[in-house]
LOMIMI-650763 format. One record per residue (C-alpha): residue in one letter; z, y, x. Coordinates in steps of 0.2 Angstrom, whole numbers, plus 2048, in hexadecimal, padded with zeros to 3 digits. Layout:
N
PT  type   zz   yy   xx
PT     A    Z    Y    X
...
REM end
This chain:
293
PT  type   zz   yy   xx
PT     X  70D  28A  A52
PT     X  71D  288  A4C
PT     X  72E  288  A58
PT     X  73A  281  A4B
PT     X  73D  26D  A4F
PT     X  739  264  A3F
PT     X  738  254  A47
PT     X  74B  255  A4C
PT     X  74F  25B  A39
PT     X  746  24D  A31
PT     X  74D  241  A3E
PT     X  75F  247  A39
PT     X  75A  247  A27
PT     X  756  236  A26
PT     X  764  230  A2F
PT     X  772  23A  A27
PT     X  76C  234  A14
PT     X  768  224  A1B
PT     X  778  222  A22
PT     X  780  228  A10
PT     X  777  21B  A08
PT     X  77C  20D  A14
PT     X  791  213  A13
PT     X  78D  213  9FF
PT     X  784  202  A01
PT     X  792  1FA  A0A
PT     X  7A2  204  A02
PT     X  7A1  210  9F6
PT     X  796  204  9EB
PT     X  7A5  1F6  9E8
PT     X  7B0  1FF  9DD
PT     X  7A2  205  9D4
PT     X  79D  1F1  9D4
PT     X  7AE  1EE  9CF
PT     X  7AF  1FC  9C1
PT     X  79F  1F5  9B9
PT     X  7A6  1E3  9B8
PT     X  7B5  1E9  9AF
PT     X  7A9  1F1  9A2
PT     X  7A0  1E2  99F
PT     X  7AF  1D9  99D
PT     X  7B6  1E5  990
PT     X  7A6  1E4  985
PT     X  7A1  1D4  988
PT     X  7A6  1CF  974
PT     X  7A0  1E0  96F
PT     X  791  1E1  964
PT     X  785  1EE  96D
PT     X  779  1EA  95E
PT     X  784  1F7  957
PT     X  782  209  95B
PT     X  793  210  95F
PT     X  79B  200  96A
PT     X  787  200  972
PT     X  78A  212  974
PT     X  79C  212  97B
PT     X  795  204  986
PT     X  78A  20F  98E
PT     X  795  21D  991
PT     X  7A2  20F  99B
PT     X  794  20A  9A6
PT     X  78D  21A  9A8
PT     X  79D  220  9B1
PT     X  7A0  210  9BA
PT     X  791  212  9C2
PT     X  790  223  9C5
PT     X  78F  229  9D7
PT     X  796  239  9DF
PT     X  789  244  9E2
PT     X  787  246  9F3
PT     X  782  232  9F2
PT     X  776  234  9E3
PT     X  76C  241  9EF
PT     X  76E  239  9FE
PT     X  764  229  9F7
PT     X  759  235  9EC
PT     X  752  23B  9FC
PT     X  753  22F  A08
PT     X  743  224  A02
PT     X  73A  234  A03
PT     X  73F  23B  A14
PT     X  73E  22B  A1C
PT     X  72B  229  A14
PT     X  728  23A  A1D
PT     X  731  237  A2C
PT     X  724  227  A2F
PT     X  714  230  A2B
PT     X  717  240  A34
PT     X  720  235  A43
PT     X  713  227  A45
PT     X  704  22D  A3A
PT     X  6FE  23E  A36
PT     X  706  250  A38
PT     X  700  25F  A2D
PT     X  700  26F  A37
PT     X  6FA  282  A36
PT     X  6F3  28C  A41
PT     X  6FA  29D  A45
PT     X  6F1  2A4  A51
PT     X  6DE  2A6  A57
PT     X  6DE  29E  A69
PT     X  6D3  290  A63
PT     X  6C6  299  A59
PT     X  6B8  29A  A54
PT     X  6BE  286  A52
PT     X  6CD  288  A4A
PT     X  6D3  29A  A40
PT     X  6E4  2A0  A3D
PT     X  6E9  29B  A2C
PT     X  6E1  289  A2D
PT     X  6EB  279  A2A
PT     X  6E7  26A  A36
PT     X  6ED  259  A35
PT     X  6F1  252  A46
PT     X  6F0  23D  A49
PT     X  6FF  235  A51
PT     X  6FB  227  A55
PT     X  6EC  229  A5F
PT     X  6F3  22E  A70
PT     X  702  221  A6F
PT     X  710  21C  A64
PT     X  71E  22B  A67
PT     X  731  228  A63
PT     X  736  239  A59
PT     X  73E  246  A62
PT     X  73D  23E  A6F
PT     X  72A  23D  A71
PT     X  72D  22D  A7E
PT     X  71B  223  A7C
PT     X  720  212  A79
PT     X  70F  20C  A72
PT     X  701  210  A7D
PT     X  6F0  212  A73
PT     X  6E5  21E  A7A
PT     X  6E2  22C  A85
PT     X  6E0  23D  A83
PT     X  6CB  240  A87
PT     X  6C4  250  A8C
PT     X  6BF  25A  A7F
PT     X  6C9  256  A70
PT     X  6D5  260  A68
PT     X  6E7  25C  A6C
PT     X  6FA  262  A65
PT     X  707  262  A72
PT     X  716  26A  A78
PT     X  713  276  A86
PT     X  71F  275  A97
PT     X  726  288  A94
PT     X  728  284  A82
PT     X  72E  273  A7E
PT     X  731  274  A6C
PT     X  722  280  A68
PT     X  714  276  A63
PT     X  703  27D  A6C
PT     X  6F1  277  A67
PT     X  6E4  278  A74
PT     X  6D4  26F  A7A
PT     X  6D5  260  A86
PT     X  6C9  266  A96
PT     X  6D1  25E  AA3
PT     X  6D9  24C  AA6
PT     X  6E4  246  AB2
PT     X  6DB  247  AC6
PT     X  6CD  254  ABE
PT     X  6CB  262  AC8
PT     X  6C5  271  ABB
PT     X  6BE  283  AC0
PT     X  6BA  292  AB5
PT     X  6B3  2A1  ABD
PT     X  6AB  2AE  AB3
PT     X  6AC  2A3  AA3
PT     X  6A2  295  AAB
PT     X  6AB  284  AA9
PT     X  6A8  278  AB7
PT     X  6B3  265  AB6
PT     X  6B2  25B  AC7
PT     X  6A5  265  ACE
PT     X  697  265  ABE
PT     X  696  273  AB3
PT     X  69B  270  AA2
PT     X  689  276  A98
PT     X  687  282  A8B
PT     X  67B  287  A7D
PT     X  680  298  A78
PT     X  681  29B  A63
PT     X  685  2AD  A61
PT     X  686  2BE  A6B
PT     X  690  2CD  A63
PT     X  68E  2DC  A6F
PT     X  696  2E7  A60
PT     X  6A5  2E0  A60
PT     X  6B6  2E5  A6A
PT     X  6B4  2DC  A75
PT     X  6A3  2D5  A75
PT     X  6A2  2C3  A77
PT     X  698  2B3  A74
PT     X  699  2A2  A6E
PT     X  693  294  A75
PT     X  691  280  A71
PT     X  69B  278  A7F
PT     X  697  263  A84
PT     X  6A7  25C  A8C
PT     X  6A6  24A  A8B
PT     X  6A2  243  A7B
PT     X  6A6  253  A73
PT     X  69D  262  A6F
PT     X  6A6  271  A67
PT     X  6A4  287  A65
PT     X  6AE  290  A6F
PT     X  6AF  2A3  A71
PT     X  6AE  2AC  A81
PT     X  6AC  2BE  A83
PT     X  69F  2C7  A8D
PT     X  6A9  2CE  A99
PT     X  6B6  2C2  A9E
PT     X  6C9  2C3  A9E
PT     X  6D5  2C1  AAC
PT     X  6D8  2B0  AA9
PT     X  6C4  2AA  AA6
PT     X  6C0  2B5  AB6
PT     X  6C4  2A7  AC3
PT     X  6CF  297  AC4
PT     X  6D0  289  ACC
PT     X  6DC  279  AC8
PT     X  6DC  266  ACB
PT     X  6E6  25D  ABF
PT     X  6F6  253  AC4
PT     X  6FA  240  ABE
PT     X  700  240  AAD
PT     X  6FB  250  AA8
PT     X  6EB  257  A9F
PT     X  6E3  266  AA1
PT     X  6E2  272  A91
PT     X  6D8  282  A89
PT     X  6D7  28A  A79
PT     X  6C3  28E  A75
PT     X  6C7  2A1  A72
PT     X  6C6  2A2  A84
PT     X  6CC  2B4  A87
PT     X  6DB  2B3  A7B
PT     X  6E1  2A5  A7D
PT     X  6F1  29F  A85
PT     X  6EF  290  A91
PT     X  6F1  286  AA0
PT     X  6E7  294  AA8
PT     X  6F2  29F  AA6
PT     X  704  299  AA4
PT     X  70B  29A  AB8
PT     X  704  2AF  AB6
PT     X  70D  2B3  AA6
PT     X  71C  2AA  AA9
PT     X  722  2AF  ABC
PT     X  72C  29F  AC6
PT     X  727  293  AB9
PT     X  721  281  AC5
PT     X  710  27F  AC9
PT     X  70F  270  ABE
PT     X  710  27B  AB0
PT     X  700  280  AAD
PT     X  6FE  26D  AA7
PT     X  704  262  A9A
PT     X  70C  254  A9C
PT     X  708  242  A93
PT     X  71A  245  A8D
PT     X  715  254  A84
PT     X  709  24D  A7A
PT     X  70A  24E  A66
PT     X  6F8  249  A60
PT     X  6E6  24A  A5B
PT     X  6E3  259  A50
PT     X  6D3  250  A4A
PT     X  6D0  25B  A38
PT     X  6D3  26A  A2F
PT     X  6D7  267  A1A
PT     X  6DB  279  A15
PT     X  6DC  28A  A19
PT     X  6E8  297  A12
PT     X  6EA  2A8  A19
PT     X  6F9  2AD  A13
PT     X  705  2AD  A05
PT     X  6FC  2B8  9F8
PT     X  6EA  2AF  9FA
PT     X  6E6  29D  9F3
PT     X  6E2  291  A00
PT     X  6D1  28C  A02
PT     X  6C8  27C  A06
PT     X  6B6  283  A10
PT     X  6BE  27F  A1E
PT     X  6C4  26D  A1C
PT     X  6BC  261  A25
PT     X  6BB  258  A3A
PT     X  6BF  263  A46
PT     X  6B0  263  A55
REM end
């Protein structure tokens, strides 16, 4: 998902034109106060019942009032940005998908919508919790910035919480010892590779995920037990997907603890999908839209 820090952006935003409006509230604004004062004074025996002295009228306040421009857009724009800044702070976060480490559940191209409030109230930037609300459950769909990518936001499933200790040899998912079950959906041995998808039940949640038949080097065998703090986390396209299996193996020296994310980490609950738009040149779609398993 996308590298470039919009939360830092909109923060600055807001507080440049914020800041503009406050220095224009509490200096810029008295001459202009002053200006409009005279104005009235010098029509206040004018008839403005009459066309040219209501006119010339006009034309005085207008430029007594008038506000550089750099002000006028600056107050313009800082309701709105603010407005944004709290939803996509403290509420909801639209996002799309880029690549297809989460399908069959999510496809490159869809646009999610990611609560953020449901894991804790986050400062921006920052992402300090300062409101705890709830925890992340095994299963659901999480956003989050991963330890070798801090400002890259990563979607993946939640499998394992903090103390867990997960397994996955040969595409079998075991959590604290139990197998995590199956119910297999589809088998394509024509495809390149061949692979099948199965209903996995992890907790409260079942969901589709994709595995291939013969498995890739990071489904072949693992085993992990999860620190305090941290959660576990998988993509459902097993064998293409980019994970806390894998992340000490494709980045050489990185710490141990790296294969896991941190409560720090934590953006939100991707919870539904409301469009899908392959690219630039096609017209979004709305099949999609709806809860994400």
């Amino acid at each position: 998902m996308s590298s470039i820090n919009l939360p830092l952006i909109l923060t600055l935003a807001v507080f440049v034109t914020g800041l503009v409006w406050l220095y224009d509230w509490l200096v810029l604004s008295r001459p202009r106060r002053e200006k409009l004062a005279a104005v009235e004074k010098q029509f206040e025996r004018a008839d403005l019942n009459e066309k040219p002295q209501r006119d010339a009228y006009e034309e005085a306040r207008s430029a007594a009032s008038k506000e550089p421009v750099w002000v006028e857009y600056s107050k313009s724009f800082f309701p709105v940005l603010a407005l944004v800044f709290v939803l996509r702070s403290f509420i909801a976060e639209p996002f799309q998908i880029p690549s297809g480490s989460m399908e069959p559940t999510l496809e490159v191209g869809d646009f999610i919508v990611v609560n953020k409030f449901t894991y804790g109230i986050r400062l921006p930037v920052l992402n300090h919790e300062v409101i705890p609300v709830n925890d992340p459950k095994r299963g659901e769909v999480m956003v989050f910035f991963p330890p070798h990518q801090p400002e890259t936001y990563f979607i993946k499933r939640v499998i394992g919480l903090p103390g867990d200790t997960i397994t996955y040899i040969d595409n079998q998912l075991t959590v604290n010892g139990e197998p995590v079950p199956e119910e297999v959906v589809e088998v394509n041995r024509n495809a390149n590779p061949a692979y099948r998808v199965v209903k996995e039940t992890l907790g409260d949640n079942t969901y589709t995920v994709r595995k291939h038949l013969t498995p890739s080097r990071y489904s072949r065998y693992g085993s992990w037990t999860v620190p305090e703090g941290h959660y576990f986390m998988m993509g459902d396209n097993r064998d293409g997907s980019f994970d806390s299996r894998g992340w000490n193996d494709l980045n050489p020296g990185v710490a141990a603890d790296w294969s896991f994310v941190s409560e720090d980490a934590i953006v939100g609950h991707a919870f539904a999908i409301w469009m899908h738009w392959d690219d630039l040149f096609s017209l979004p779609g709305f099949d999609r839209a709806g809860k994400i398993d």
